[in-house]
C-alpha positions in Angstrom: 30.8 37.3 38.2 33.6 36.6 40.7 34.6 38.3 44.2 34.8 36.7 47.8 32.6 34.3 49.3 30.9 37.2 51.5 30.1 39.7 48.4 28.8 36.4 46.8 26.0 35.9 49.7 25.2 39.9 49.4 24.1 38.9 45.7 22.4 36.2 46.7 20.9 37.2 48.8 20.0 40.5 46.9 18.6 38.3 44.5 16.1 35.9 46.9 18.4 32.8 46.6 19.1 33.4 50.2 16.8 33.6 53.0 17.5 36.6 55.3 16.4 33.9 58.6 18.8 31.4 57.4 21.9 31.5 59.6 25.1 31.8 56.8 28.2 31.0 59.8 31.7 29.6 59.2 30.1 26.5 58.5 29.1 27.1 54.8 31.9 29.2 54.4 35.7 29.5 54.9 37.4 32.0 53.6 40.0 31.8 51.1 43.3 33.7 50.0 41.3 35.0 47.2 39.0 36.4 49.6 41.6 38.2 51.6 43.1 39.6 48.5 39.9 40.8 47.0 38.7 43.0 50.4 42.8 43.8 50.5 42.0 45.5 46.9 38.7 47.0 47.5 40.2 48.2 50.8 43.6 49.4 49.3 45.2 47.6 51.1 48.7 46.1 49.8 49.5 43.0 51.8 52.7 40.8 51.5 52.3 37.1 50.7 52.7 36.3 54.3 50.6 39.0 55.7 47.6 37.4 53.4 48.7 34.0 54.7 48.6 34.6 58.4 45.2 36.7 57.9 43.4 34.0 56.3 44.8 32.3 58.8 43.4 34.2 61.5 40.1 35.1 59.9 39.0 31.4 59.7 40.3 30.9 63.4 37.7 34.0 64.4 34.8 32.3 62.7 35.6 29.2 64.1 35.3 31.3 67.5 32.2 32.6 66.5 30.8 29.5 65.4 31.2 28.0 69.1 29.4 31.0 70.2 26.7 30.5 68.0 25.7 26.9 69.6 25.9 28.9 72.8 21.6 28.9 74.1 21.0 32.6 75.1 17.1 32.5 75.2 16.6 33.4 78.9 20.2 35.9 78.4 18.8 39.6 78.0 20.2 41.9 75.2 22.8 44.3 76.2 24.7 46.7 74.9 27.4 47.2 77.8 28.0 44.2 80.5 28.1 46.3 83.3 25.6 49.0 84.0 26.7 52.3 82.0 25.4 55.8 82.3 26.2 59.2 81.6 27.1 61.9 84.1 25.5 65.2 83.0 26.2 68.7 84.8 24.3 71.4 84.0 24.6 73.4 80.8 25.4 77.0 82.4 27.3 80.0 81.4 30.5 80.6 83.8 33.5 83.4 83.1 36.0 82.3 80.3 39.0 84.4 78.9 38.1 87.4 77.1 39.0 87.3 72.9 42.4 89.2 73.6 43.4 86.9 76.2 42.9 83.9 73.7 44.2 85.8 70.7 47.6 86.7 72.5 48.5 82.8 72.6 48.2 82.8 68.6 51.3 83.3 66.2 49.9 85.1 63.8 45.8 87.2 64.5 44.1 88.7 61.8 40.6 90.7 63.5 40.6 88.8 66.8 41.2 84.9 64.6 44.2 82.5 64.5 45.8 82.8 61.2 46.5 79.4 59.5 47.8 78.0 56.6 45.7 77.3 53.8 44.6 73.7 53.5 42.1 73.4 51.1 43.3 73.7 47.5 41.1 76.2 45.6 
């Protein structure tokens, strides 16, 4: 059973050779060409020799990258989702005056009882 070196852990994994605590980084695994082209294929992708080249390239770089991170100590570092503080500005959900039907309507090219008329889309 063949496929890319990340489908490979999923089995693995799936079948208890893997422990889900144990860290799988860019260390135990770089990707190859044949990895790129197999997620190009499952992802319909059709890449040119070079594009594969330059993205397995550039793949391994950013798990390099991530690698660094991971010997990064963020024990006293509290989880966040955003760095800065982020929050919502709600107004109040209340009804105001809005054009009538015919007013919207008379913008349309083509109305059929007070509804834009549009070509079909769906095949039936």
């Amino acid at each position: 059973m063949g496929g890319c070196a990340c489908c490979m852990r999923g089995r693995q994994y799936a079948a208890g050779r893997t422990s889900a605590t144990r860290s799988i980084g860019p260390a135990d695994v770089k990707l190859t060409r044949e990895d790129i082209e197999s997620v190009a294929y499952l992802s319909r992708l059709k890449l040119s020799e070079e594009e594969i080249d330059k993205l397995t390239g550039q793949i391994n770089r950013l798990l390099g990258n991530f690698e660094k991170l991971q010997e990064i100590n963020t024990d006293d570092v509290e989880p966040t989702s955003h760095v800065i503080p982020v929050s919502n500005v709600f107004r109040k959900d209340v009804s105001r005056p809005s054009l009538s039907v015919e007013e919207v309507v008379s913008n349309g090219p083509q109305i059929a009882d007070n509804c834009f008329v549009v070509p079909r889309v769906v095949e039936t």
